[in-house]
Backbone as a chain_set.jsonl record, in Angstrom:
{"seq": "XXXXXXXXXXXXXXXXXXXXXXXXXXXXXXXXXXXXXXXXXXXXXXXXXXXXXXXXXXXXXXXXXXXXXXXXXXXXXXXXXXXXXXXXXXXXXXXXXXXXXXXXXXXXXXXXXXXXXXXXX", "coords": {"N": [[21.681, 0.462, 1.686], [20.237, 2.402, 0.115], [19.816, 1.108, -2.454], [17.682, -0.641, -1.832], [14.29, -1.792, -2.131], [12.229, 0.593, -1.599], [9.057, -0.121, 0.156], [5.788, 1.5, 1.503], [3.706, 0.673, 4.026], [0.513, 1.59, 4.616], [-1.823, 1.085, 7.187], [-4.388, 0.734, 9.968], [-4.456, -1.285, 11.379], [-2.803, -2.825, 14.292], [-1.281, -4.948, 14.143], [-1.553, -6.374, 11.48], [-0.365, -4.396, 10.382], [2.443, -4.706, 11.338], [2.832, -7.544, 10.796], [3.183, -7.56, 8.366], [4.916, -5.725, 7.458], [7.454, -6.916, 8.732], [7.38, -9.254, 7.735], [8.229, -8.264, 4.479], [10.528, -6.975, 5.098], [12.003, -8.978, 5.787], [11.9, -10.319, 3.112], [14.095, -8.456, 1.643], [12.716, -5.756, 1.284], [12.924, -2.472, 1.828], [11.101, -1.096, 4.758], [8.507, 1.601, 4.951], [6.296, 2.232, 7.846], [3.07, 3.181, 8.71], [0.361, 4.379, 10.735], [-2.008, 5.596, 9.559], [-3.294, 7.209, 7.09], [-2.996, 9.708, 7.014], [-0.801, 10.342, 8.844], [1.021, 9.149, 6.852], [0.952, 10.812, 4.631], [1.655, 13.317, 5.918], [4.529, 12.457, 6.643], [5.773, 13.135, 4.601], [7.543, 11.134, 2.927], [6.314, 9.931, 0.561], [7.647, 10.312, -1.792], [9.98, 8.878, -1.882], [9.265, 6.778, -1.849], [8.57, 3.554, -3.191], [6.287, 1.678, -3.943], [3.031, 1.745, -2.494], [1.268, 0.049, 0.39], [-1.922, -0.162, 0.672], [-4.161, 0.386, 3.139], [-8.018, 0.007, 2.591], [-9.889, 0.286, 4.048], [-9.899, 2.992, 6.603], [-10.53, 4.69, 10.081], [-10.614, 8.32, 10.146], [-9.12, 9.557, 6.684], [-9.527, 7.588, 3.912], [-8.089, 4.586, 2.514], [-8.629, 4.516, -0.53], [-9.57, 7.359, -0.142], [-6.686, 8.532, 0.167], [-4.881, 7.742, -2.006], [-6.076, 8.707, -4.412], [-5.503, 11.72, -3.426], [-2.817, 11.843, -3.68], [-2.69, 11.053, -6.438], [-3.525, 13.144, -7.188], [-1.851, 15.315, -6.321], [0.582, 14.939, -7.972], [2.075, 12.443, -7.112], [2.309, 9.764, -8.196], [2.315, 6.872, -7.27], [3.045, 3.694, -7.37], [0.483, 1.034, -5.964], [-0.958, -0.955, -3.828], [-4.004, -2.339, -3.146], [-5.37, -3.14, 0.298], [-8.022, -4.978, 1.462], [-10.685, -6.276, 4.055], [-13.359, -6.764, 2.741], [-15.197, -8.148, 1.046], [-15.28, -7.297, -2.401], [-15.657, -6.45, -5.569], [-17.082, -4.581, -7.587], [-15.626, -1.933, -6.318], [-12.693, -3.517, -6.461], [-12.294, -2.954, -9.699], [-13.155, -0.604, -9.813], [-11.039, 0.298, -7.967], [-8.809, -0.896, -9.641], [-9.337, 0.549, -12.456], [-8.611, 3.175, -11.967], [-5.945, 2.541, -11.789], [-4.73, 1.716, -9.71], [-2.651, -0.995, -9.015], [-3.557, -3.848, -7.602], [-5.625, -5.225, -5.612], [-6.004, -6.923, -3.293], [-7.54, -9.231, -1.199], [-8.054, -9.786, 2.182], [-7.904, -12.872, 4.191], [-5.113, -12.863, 3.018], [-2.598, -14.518, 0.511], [1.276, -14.76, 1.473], [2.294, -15.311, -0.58], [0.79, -14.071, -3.01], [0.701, -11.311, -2.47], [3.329, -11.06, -2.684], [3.304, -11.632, -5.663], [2.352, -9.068, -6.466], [3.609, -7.383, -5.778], [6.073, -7.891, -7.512], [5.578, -6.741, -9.71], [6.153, -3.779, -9.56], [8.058, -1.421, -11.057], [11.182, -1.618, -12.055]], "CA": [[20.261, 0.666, 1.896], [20.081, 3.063, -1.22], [19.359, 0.148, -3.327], [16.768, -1.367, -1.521], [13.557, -1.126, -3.293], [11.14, 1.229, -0.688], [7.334, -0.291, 0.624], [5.426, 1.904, 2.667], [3.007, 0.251, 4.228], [-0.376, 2.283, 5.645], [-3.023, 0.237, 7.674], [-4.516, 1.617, 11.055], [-4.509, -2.615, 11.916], [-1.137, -2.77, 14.088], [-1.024, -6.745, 13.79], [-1.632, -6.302, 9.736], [0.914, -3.153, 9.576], [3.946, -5.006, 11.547], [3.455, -8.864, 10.41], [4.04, -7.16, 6.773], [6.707, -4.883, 7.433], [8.501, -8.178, 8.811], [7.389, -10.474, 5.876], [9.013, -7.335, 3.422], [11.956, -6.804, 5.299], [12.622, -10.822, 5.429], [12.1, -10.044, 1.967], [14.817, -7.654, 1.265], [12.69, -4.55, 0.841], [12.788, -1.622, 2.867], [9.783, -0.442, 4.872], [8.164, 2.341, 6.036], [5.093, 1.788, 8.516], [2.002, 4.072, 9.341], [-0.799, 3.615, 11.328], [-2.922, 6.034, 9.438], [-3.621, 8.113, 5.526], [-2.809, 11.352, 7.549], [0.695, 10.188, 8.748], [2.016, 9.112, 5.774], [1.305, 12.164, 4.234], [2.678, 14.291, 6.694], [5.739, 12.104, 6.894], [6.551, 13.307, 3.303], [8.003, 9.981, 2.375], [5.65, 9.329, -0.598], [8.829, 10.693, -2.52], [10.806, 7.91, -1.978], [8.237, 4.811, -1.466], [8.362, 2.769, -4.763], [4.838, 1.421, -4.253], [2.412, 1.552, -1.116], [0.131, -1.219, 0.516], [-2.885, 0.443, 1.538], [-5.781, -0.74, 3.64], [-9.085, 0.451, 1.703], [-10.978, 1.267, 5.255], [-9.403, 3.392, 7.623], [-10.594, 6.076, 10.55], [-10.25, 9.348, 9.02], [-8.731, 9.224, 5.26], [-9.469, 6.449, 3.331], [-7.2, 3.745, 1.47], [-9.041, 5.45, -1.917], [-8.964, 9.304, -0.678], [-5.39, 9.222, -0.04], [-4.975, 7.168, -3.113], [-6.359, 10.037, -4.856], [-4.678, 12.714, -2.942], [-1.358, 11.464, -4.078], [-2.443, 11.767, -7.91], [-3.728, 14.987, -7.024], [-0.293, 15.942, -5.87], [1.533, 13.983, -8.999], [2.865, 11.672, -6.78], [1.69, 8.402, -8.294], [3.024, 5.764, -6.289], [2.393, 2.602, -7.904], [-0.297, 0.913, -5.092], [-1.523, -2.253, -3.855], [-4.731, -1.658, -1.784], [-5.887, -4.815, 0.836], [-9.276, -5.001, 2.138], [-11.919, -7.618, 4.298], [-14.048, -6.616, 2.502], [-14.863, -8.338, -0.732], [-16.437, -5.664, -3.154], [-15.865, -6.625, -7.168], [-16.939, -3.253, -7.981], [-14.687, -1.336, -5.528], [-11.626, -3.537, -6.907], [-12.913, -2.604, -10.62], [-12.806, 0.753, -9.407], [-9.928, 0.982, -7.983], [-7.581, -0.766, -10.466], [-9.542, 1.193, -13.278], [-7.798, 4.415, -12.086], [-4.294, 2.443, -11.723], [-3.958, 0.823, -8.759], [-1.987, -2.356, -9.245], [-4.178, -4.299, -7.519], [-6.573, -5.343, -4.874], [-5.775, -8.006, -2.396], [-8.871, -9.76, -0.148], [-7.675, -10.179, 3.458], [-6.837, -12.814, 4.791], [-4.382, -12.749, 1.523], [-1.264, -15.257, 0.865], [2.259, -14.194, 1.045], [2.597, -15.799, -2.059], [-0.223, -12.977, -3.836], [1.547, -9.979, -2.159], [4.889, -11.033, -3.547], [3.572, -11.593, -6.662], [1.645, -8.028, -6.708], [5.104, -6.495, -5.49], [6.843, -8.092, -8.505], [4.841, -5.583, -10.839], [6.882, -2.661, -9.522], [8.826, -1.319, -11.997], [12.987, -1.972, -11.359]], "C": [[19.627, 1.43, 0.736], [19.052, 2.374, -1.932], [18.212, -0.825, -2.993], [14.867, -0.257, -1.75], [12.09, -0.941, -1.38], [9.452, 0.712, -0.603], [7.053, 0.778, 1.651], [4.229, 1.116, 2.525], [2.18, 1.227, 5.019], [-1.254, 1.254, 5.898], [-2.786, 0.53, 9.187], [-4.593, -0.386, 11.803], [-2.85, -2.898, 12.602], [-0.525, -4.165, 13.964], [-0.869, -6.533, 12.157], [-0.211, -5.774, 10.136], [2.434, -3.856, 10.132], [4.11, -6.62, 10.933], [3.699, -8.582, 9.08], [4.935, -6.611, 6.541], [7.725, -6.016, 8.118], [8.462, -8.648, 7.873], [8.299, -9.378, 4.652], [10.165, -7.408, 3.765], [12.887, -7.936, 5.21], [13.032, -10.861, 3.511], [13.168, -9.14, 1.117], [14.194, -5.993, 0.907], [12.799, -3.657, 2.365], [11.743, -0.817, 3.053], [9.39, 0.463, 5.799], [6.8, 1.939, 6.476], [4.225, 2.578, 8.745], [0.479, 3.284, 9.344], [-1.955, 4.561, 10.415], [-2.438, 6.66, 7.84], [-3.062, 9.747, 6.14], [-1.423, 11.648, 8.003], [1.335, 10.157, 7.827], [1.828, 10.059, 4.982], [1.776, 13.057, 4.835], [3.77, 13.85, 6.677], [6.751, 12.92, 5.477], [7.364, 12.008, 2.746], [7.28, 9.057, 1.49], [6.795, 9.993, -1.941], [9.988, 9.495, -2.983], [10.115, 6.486, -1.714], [8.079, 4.738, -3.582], [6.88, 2.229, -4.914], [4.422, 1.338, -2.214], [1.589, 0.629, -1.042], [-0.465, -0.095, 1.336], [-4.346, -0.231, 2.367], [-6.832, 0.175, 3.157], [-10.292, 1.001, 3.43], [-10.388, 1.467, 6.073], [-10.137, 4.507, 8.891], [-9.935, 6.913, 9.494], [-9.911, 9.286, 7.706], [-8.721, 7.877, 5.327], [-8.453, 5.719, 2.834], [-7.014, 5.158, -0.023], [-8.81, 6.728, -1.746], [-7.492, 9.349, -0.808], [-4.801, 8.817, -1.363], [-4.857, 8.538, -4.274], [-5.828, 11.374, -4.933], [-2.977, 12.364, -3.466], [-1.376, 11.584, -5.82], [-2.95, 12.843, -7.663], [-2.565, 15.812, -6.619], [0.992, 15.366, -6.593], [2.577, 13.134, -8.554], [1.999, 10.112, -6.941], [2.432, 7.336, -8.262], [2.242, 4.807, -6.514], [1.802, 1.812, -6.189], [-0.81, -0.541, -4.829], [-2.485, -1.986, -2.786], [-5.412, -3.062, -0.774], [-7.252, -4.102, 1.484], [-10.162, -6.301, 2.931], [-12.545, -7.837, 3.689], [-14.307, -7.068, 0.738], [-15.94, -7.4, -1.443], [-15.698, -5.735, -4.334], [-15.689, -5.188, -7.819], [-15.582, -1.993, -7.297], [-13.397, -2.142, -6.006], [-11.968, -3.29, -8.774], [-12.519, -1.311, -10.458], [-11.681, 1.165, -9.672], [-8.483, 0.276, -9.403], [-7.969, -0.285, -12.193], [-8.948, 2.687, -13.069], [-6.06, 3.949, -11.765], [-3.723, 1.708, -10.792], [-2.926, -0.607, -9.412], [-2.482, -3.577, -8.834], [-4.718, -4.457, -6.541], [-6.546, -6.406, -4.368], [-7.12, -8.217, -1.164], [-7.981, -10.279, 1.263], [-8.442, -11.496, 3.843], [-6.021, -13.507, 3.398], [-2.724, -13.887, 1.803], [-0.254, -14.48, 0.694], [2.665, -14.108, -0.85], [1.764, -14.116, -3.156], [0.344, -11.582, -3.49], [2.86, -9.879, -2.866], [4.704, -11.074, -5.008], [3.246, -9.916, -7.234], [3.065, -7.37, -6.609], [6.186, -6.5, -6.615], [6.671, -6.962, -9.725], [5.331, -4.732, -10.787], [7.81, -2.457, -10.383], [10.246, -1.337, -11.17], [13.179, -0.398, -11.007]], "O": [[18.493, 1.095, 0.391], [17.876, 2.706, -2.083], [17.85, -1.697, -3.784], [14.459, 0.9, -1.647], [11.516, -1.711, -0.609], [8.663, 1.255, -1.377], [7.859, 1.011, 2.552], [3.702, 0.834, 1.449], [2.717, 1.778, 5.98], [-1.532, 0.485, 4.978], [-1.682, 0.605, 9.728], [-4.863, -0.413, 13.004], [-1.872, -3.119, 11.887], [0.66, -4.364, 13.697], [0.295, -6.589, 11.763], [0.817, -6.447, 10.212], [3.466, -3.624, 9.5], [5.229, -7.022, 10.612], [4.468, -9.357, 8.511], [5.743, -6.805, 5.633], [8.921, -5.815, 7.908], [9.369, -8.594, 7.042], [9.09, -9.995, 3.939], [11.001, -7.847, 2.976], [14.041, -7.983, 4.783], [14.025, -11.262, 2.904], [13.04, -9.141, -0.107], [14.914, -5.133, 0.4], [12.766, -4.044, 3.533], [11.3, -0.031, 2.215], [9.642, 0.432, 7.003], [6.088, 1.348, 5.664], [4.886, 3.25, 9.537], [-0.158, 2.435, 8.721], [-3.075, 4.111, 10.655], [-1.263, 6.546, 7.49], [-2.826, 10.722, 5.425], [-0.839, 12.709, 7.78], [2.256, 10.96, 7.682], [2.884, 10.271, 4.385], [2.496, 13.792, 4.159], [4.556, 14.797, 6.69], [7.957, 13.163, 5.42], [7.928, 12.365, 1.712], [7.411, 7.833, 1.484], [6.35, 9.99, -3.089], [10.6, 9.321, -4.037], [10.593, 5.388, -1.43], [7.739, 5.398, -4.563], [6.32, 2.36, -6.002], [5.078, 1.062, -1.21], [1.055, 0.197, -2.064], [0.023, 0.617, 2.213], [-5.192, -1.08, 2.087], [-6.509, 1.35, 3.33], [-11.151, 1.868, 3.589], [-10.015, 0.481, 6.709], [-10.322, 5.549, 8.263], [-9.198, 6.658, 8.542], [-10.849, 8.626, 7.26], [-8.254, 7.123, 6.181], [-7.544, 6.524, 2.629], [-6.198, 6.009, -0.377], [-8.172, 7.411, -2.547], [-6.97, 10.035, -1.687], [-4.131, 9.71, -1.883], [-3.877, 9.104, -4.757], [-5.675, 12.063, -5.942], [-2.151, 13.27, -3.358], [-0.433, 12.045, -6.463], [-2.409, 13.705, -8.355], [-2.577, 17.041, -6.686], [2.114, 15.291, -6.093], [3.647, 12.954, -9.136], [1.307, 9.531, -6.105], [3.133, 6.934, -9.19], [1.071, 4.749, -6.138], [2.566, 1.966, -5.236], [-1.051, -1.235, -5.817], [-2.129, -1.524, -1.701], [-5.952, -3.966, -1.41], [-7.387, -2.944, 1.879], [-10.26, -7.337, 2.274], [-12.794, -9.038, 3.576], [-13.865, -6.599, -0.311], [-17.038, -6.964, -1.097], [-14.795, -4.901, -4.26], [-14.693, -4.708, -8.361], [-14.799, -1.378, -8.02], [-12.537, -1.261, -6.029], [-11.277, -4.268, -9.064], [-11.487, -0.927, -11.007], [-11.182, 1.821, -10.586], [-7.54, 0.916, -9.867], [-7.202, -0.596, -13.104], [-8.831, 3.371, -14.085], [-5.15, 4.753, -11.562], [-2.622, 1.159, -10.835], [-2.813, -0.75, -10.63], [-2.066, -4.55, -9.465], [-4.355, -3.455, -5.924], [-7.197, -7.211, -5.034], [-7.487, -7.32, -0.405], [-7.25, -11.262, 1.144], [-9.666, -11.363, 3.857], [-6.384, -14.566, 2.886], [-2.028, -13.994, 2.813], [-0.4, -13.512, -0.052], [3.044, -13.355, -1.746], [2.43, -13.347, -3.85], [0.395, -10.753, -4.398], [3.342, -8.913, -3.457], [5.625, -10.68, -5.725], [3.787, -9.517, -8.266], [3.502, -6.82, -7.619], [6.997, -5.59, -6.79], [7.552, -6.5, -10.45], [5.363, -4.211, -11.902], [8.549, -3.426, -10.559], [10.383, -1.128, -9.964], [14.228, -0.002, -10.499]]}, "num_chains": 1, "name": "protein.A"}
């Protein structure tokens, strides 16, 4: 299990957050799940996540604040953020401070796997 390359997945959607943590794990990665920006920081397991999928609108913390909050705490966890919401500027935004990229719901497997490929080995 060591060797298996860590997703956490956050999204407060629990249909989204488990049909992707199946599609990953089918995939060989290993995933952690949270329903919220406030869990997965409390969990402390932004230490060991190789990149996160975030959903860009959540109750309480955002996709973007925690985003943020994680380079504010030099844990920059390469990122893939999904949204409904199409917004140009808002992916502009966000992969002008680093994200990796910006996925439009309802998104193909195919576009997630390729975004996931970007992770460094």
């Amino acid at each position: 299990m060591a060797s298996q390359r860590v997703v956490s997945v956050v999204d407060d959607d629990d249909s989204v957050r488990e049909s992707m943590t199946e599609l990953l794990r089918v995939c060989g990665f290993a995933v952690q799940a949270f329903a919220s920006a406030e869990d997965f920081l409390a969990s402390g397991r932004a230490v060991d996540t190789q990149c996160v999928i975030l959903d860009v609108a959540m109750p309480g913390m955002s996709g973007p604040e925690l985003y943020s909050e994680l380079i504010r705490r030099g844990q920059n966890v390469p990122t893939i953020f999904i949204t409904a919401v199409r917004d140009e500027s808002l992916r502009q935004h966000l992969l002008g401070q680093g994200a990796l990229e910006l996925l439009y719901k309802p998104f193909s497997e195919a576009a997630l796997l390729r975004a996931l490929e970007r992770i460094a080995p």
